[in-house]
C-alpha positions as CSV (number, residue, x, y, z in Angstrom):
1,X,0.0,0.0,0.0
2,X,1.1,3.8,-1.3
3,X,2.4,5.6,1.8
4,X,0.6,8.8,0.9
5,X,2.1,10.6,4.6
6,X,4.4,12.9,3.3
7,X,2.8,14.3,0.3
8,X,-0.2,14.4,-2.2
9,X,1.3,13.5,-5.9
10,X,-1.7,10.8,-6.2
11,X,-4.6,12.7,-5.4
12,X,-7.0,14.2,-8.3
13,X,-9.5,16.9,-7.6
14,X,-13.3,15.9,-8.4
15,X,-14.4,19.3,-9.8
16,X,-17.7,18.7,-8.1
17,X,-15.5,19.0,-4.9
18,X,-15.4,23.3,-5.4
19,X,-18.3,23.7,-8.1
20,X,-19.8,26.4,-5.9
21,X,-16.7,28.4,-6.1
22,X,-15.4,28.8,-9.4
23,X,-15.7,27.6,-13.3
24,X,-13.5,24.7,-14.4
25,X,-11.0,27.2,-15.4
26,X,-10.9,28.4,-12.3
27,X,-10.7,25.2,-10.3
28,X,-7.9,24.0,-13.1
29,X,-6.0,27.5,-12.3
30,X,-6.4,26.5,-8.4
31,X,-5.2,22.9,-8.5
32,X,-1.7,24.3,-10.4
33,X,-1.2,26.9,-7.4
34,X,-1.3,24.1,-4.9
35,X,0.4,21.1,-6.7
36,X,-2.4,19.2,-7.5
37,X,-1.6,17.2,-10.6
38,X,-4.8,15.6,-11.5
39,X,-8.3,16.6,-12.1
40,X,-11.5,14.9,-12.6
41,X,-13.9,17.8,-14.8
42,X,-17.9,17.2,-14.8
43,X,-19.3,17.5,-18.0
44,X,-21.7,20.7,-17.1
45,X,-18.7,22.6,-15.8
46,X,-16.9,21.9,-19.1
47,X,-19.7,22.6,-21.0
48,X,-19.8,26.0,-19.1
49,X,-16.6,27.3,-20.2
50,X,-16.8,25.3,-23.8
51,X,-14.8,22.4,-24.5
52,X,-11.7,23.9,-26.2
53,X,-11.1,26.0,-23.3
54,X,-11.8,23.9,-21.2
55,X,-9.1,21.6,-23.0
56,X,-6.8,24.1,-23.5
57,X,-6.6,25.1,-19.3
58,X,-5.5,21.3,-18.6
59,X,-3.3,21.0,-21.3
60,X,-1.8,24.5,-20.2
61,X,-1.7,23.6,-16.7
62,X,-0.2,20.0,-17.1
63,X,-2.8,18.2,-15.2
64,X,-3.7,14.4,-15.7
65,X,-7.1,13.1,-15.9
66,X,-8.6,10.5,-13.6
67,X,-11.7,10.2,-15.1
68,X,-14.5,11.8,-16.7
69,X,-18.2,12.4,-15.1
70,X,-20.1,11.5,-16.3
71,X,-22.1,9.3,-19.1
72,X,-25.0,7.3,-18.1
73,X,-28.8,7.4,-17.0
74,X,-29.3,5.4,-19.8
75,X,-33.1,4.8,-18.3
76,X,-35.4,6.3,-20.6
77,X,-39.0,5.9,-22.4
78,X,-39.0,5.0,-26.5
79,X,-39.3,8.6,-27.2
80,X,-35.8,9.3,-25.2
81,X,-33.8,6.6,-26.0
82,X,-32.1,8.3,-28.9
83,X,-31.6,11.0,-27.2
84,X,-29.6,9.2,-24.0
85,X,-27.5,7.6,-26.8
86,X,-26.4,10.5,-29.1
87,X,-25.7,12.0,-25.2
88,X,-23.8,9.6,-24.3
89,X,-21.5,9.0,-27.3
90,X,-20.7,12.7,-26.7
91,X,-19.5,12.1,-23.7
92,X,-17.1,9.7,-24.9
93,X,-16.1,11.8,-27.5
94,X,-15.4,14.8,-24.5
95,X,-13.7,12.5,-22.7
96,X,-11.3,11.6,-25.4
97,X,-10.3,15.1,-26.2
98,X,-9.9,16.0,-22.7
99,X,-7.4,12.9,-22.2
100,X,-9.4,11.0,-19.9
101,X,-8.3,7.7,-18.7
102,X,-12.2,6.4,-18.4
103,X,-15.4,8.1,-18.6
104,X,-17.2,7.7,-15.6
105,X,-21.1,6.0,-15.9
106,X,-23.8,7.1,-13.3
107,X,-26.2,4.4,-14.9
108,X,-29.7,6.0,-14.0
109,X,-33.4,4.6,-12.0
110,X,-36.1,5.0,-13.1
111,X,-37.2,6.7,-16.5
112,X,-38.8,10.0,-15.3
113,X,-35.9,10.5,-13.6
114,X,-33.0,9.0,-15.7
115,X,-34.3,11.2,-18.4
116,X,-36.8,13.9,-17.7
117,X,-40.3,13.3,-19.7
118,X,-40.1,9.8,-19.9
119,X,-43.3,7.9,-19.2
120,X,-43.4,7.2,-15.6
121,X,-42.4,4.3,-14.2
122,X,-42.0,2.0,-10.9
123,X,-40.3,-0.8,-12.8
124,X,-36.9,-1.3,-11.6
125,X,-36.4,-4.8,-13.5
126,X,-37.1,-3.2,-16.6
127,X,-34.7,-0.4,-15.9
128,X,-32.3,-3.4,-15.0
129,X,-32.4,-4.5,-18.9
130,X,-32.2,-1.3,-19.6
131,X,-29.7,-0.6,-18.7
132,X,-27.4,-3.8,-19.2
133,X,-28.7,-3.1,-23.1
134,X,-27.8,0.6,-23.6
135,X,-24.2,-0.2,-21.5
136,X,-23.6,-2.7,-24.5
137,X,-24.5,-0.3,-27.2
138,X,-22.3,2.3,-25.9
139,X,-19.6,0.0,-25.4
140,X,-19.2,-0.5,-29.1
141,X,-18.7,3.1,-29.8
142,X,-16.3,3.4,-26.7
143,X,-14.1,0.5,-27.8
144,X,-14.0,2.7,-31.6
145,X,-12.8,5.6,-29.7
146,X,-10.5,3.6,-27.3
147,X,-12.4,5.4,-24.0
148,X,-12.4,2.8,-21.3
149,X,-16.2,2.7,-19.7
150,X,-16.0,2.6,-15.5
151,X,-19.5,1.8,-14.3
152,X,-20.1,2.8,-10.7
153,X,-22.7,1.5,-8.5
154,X,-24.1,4.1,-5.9
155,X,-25.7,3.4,-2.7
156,X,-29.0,1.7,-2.5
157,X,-30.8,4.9,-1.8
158,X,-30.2,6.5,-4.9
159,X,-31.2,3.0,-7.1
160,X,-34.9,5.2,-8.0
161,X,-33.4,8.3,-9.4
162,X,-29.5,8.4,-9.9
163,X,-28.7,4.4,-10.0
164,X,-30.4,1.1,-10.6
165,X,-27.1,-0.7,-9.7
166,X,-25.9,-0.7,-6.8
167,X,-23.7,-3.0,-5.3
168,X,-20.4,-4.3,-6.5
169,X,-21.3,-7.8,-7.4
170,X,-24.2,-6.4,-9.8
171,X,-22.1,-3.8,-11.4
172,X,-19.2,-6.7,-12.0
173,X,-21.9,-9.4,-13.1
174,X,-22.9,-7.0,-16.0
175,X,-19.0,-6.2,-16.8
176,X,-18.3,-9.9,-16.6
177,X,-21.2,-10.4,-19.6
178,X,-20.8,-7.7,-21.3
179,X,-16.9,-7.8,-21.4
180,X,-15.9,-12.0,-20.5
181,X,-11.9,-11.1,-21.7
182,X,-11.6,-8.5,-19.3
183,X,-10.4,-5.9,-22.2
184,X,-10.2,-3.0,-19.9
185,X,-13.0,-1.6,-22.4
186,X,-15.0,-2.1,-19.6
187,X,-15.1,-2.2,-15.2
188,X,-15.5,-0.1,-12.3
189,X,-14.8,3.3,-10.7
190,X,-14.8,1.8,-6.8
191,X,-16.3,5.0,-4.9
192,X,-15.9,4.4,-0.9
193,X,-19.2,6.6,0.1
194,X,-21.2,4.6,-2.1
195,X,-19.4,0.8,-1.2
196,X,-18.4,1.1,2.1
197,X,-21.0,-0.7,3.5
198,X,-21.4,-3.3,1.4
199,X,-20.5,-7.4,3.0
200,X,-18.9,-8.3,-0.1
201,X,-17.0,-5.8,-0.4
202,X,-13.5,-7.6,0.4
203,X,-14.8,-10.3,-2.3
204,X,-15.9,-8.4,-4.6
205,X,-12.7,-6.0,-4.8
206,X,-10.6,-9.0,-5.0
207,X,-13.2,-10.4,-8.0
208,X,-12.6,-6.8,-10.1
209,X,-8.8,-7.4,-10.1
210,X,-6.5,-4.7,-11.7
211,X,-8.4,-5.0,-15.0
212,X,-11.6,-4.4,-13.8
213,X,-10.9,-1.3,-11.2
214,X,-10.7,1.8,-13.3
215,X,-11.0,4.5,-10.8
216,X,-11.0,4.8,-6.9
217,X,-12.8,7.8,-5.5
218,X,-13.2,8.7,-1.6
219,X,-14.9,11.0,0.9
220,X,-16.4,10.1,4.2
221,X,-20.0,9.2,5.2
222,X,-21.7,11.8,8.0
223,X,-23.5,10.1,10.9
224,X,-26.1,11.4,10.5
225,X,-26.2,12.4,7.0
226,X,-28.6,15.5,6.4
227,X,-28.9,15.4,2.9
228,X,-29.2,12.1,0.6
229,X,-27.1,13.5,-2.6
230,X,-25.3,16.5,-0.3
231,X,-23.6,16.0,2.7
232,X,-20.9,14.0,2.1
233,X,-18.0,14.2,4.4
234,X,-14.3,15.1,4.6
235,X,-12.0,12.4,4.8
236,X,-11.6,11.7,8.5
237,X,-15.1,13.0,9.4
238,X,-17.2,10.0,8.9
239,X,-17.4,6.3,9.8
240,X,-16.1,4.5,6.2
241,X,-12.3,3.1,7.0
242,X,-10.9,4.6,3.9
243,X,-7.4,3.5,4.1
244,X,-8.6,-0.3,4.9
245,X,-10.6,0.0,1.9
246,X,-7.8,1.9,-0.4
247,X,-5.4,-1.4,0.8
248,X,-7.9,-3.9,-0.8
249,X,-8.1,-1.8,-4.3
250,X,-4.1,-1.6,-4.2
251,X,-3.6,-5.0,-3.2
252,X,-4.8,-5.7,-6.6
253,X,-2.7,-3.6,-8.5
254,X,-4.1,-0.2,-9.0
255,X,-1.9,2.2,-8.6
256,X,-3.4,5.4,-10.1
257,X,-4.8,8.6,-9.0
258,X,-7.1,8.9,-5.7
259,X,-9.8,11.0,-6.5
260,X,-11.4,13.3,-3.9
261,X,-15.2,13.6,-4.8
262,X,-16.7,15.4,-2.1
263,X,-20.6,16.7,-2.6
264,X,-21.3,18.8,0.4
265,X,-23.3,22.0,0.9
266,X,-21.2,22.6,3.7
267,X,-18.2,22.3,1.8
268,X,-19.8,24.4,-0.8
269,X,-19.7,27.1,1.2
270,X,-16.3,27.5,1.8
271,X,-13.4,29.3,-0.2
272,X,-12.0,27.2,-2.5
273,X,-8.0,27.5,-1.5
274,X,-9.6,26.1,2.3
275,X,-11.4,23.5,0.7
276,X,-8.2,22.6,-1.4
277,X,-6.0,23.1,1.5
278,X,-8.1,20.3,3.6
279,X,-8.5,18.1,1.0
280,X,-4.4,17.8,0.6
281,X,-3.8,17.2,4.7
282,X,-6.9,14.7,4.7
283,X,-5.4,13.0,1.8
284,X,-1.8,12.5,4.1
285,X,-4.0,11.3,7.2
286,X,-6.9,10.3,6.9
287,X,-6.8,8.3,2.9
């Protein structure tokens, strides 16, 4: 396991972490002033500040990728389902010219909310299939355009609106289908606020592998937590063992960027050099 102690050379910034306080350029132009080397931009802050530019700040700051966030909510009626396809090959197509290592798939619930003015549903089986069927569909396009696919699962409570899959061994049952060589076209991005709790965990981590693990984001879980999508915690804060959890990815083999993805109206409301600030001395102590 990474001794990360003594400095922070592995950690990426989640631009979600500082959205409140700054455009992408802006965040970019932060992360140079305090060494960060590695960003992770969301699509609506790159689309904010248009593509090029957007291209042109990381290029002209010399910052890596971890990942791109995000493609997904595939979950749509008939009358959407082109639409959540010619979306999502442009996020691939993004994420290629920004020099992303994976784009990042939030997979979506149920319709209405996967893709507003879809036809109701309550049919989570169906958005199951769903799913599983538009994953494959993109993946052809993303193999084309050599951009590695990381499907994340997210916590049980957001399986309705944000994510139908949420547990490790789901998200690796479809990756083993969809993908049986293990390619690295396909596998996960392991986030620690959404996993944590999870009794396979250890099992499932080991069944990924190095092929299959893609990208490794942390933050902490609030007891209690106020907000169900916004009040994640700081590294240290919460109850998730973060570093016994970062020594089962890297006794696999990954040994890439740490990303620090960090929702949090609280956060939010902070200056964005303090937020930074924390995020490196949590990242020596607490990840």
């Amino acid at each position: 396991m990474r001794d990360f102690s003594a400095d922070h050379r592995w950690l990426s910034l989640n631009t979600a972490t500082v959205r409140k306080q700054g455009n992408f350029v802006e965040i970019v132009d932060a992360c140079a002033r305090h060494g960060v080397r590695a960003v992770s931009p969301w699509r609506d802050q790159v689309a904010d500040v248009g593509l090029d530019r957007a291209v042109k700040a990381v290029k002209g700051a010399g910052l890596d990728l971890s990942g791109y966030c995000r493609g997904g909510m595939f979950v749509a009626d008939a009358g959407h389902r082109q639409e959540s396809r010619d979306d999502n090959r442009r996020a691939v197509d993004e994420a290629k010219a920004l020099g992303a290592p994976c784009l990042v798939l939030v997979v979506g619930g149920l319709p209405q909310f996967s893709r507003p003015g879809s036809a109701p549903s309550k049919n989570l089986a169906d958005a199951h299939r769903m799913v599983e069927e538009e994953i494959a569909y993109l993946l052809d396009y993303a193999r084309k355009a050599g951009m590695p696919l990381a499907l994340e699962p997210l916590h049980p409570m957001y399986a309705a609106d944000r994510a139908c899959v949420n547990t490790m061994r789901q998200a690796l049952d479809i990756c083993d289908r969809l993908d049986p060589a293990k390619s690295g076209a396909l596998g996960l991005a392991v986030d620690v606020y959404h996993v944590y709790w999870d009794f396979e965990l250890k099992a499932q981590i080991a069944r990924a592998g190095r092929e299959r693990i893609l990208a490794f984001h942390v933050c902490d879980w609030l007891v209690p937590t106020r907000d169900l999508l916004l009040d994640r915690g700081m590294m240290g804060d919460g109850v998730a063992d973060i570093p016994a959890i970062r020594a089962l990815v890297e006794a696999q083999g990954f040994n890439g960027y740490v990303e620090v993805e960090l929702l949090s109206n609280d956060w939010w409301s902070r200056p964005m050099d303090d937020v930074i600030t924390t995020c490196l001395a949590r990242f020596r102590s607490a990840v």
